[in-house]
Steps between C-alpha positions, in 0.01 A plus 500: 500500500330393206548706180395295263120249533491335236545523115201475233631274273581625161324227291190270535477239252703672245369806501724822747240647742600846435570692173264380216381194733284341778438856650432682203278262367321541857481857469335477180213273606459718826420821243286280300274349777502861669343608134241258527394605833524836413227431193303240693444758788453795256784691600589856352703439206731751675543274812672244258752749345556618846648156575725466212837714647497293767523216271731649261749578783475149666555316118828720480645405851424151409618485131823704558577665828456136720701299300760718538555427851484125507760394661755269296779208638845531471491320101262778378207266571129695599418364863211702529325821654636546886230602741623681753427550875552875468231518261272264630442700788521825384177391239294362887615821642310663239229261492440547875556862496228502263234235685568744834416804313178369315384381876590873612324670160177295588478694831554774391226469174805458204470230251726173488551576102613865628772396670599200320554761199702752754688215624604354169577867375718581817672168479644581149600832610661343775668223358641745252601762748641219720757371184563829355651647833705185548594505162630853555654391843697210373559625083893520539537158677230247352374688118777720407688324197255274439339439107189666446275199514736317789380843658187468453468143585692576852237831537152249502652248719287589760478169687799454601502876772617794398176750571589778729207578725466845476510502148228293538302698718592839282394322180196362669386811635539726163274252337318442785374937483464448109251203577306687758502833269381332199218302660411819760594312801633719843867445506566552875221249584601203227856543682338467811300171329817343340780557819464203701474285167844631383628432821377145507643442200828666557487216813502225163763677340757467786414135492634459172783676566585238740452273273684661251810568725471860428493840769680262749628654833891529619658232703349451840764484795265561776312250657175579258299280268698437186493312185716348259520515133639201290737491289502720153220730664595857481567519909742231453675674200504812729687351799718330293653822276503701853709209651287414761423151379814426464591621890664835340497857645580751239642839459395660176814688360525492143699409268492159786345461804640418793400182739468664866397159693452130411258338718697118617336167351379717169532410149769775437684348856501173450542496046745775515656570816396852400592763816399882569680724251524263212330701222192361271493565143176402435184174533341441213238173469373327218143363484451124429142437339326186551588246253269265302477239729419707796214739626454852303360689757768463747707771678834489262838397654797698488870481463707772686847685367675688772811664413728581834847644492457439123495130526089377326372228710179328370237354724253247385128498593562196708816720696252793571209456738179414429298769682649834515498719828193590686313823418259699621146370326451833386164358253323312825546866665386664225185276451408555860556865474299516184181253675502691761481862332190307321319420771547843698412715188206304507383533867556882426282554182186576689649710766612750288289815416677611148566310170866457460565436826586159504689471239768774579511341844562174326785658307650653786506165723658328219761745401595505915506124501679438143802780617547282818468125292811712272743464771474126519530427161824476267421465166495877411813801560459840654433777222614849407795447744317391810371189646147476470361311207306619243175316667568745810555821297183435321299412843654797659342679212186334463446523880526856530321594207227277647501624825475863371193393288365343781556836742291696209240260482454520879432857457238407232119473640414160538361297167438177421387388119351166588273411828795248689339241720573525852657135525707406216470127432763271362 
């Protein structure tokens, strides 16, 4: 686990990097030498203008949105701008999403600049779709209560997780039909063109969450390939308010919950004599940043506050363990599943005899394979009183509405937009 690279630092000889800095000043002498190419070449006056929202919208982010999010040491002091592992990848999943899909367009007779436009368009859309639903998801628990611009600040942190995949892939592929309506391109075939890049990059995504700590898998007791989580990482946090870190087997009963076993040589055994039918009032823990003197990007240690039989015990991060308990590595799975998908939905593109074809299969293999990855993984409750996730009720969903596009389509005559090769090369 590595959440956090490395930090940009937030000044060079005197002078912050972000805000009205290094970056901005940057910015500004990319526009002007893109002018002067523009006029040396004898471009359109209209190709210049076109440039200028992207340039407006990247001199905002860097004057006021970035410095928002540098992070800051314990005295109030600017360390700098964190870049994270989650992010990192998710920006080469897009990048190779997109090389894979110009290699496809070029057999196929589609442009590079084509689908470089698609898949910038699509990306947005997705990136949006993928914070709004987890914003929605997790409102009560991580926004609600929060100052206006402390909620706003929170919403754009997008490096550090917190993109739900198939808000992602709904907000991708509403502006994924605008983009092929407005530019007159055949929707079921450009889904066809873009399915294995998606899943390619969906195979980057996990990646990062692995990085990030994030869509971890429960405890593994079987004798199966697990992996451990240090310290302050949100698996570790996990076992240790469920008890399990601590050797604890719980009972919830409000108003207190009741210990049912205590495994012997735990923390709880050994600190606390604690015994079956003592009751637990509650675990709290406390984060402890990185100081001054030590590295930034660091997992954080914690301090524990268990409260059994109303007596508060506190543990310090030296009395807790440094690795929490093995889990299923639910992200490795998930990268494999999501490579693989890639790779078949590619074999298949030209053996199928209707547009559309591959990508509804595509959608159905993943929404089989991402109900199954559900049961492994613990970060997420049952909903509307049952327990499947809200990941499973929407591939439940997804997959059937799928497969019942896909049994239509089959009783469609064949058609295919664009003349596939035979052999599709990587």
């Amino acid at each position: 686990m590595r959440s956090t690279l490395f930090y940009i630092p937030h000044e060079i000889a005197g002078l912050p990097i972000l805000g009205f800095g290094w970056a901005l000043l940057g910015l500004l002498a990319a526009l002007v030498v893109w002018v002067i190419w523009c006029l040396w070449k004898n471009n359109p006056t209209a190709e210049i203008f076109s440039a200028l929202p992207f340039y407006l919208v990247a001199a905002g982010l860097i004057a006021f949105v970035l410095p928002q999010i540098e992070q800051k040491w314990p005295d109030g002091s600017v360390i700098g701008l964190p870049i994270r592992g989650y992010g990192v990848m998710v920006l080469l999943g897009l990048l190779a999403g997109i090389a894979i899909t110009i290699q496809r367009g070029k057999q196929v007779g589609l442009s590079a600049d084509v689908i470089i436009s698609l898949g910038f368009s699509m990306m947005i859309g997705g990136v949006i779709g993928a914070r709004a639903f987890y914003v929605i998801q997790k409102w009560e628990s991580a926004f609600a209560g929060l100052p206006l611009k402390d909620c706003l600040i929170e919403i754009v942190k997008l490096t550090e997780g917190g993109l739900v995949i198939y808000g992602g892939m709904i907000g991708g592929i509403v502006v994924g039909i605008w983009f092929c309506w407005r530019h007159v391109h055949p929707v079921a075939a450009v889904g066809d063109l873009i399915a294995p890049g998606f899943l390619l990059g969906l195979a980057f995504g996990r990646i990062g969450c692995l990085l990030n700590g994030c869509c971890f898998g429960g405890v593994c007791t079987a004798d199966l390939p697990g992996i451990q989580f240090p310290q302050g990482s949100e698996p570790y946090r996990q076992q240790l308010y469920d008890g399990r870190l601590l050797g604890l087997a719980i009972e919830k009963k409000p108003p207190r919950d009741r210990i049912i076993a205590v495994q012997p040589d735990s923390i709880a055994a050994k600190k606390w004599n604690t015994q079956s039918g003592d009751t637990l009032d509650g675990i709290q823990d406390v984060l402890l940043r990185p100081g001054i003197d030590e590295d930034p990007a660091r997992t954080p240690a914690i301090e524990a506050v268990v409260s059994i039989n109303r007596q508060t015990h506190r543990l310090a991060p030296h009395d807790l363990p440094a690795y929490g308990l093995p889990v299923h590595p639910s992200q490795i799975y998930s990268t494999i599943n999501a490579g693989l998908l890639c790779l078949l939905i590619w074999c298949l593109q030209p053996l199928i005899k209707r547009d559309g074809t591959a990508f509804l299969v595509a959608v159905i293999l993943y929404a089989c394979s991402r109900f199954l990855l559900e049961l492994i993984r613990s970060d997420e409750g049952g909903q509307f009183g049952t327990s499947l996730t809200i990941a499973q009720w929407i591939a439940i969903v997804s997959g059937v509405m799928a497969a019942f596009t896909l049994a239509l389509l089959m009783r469609q005559p064949p058609l295919r937009v664009w003349r596939w090769p035979a052999v599709m090369n990587l």
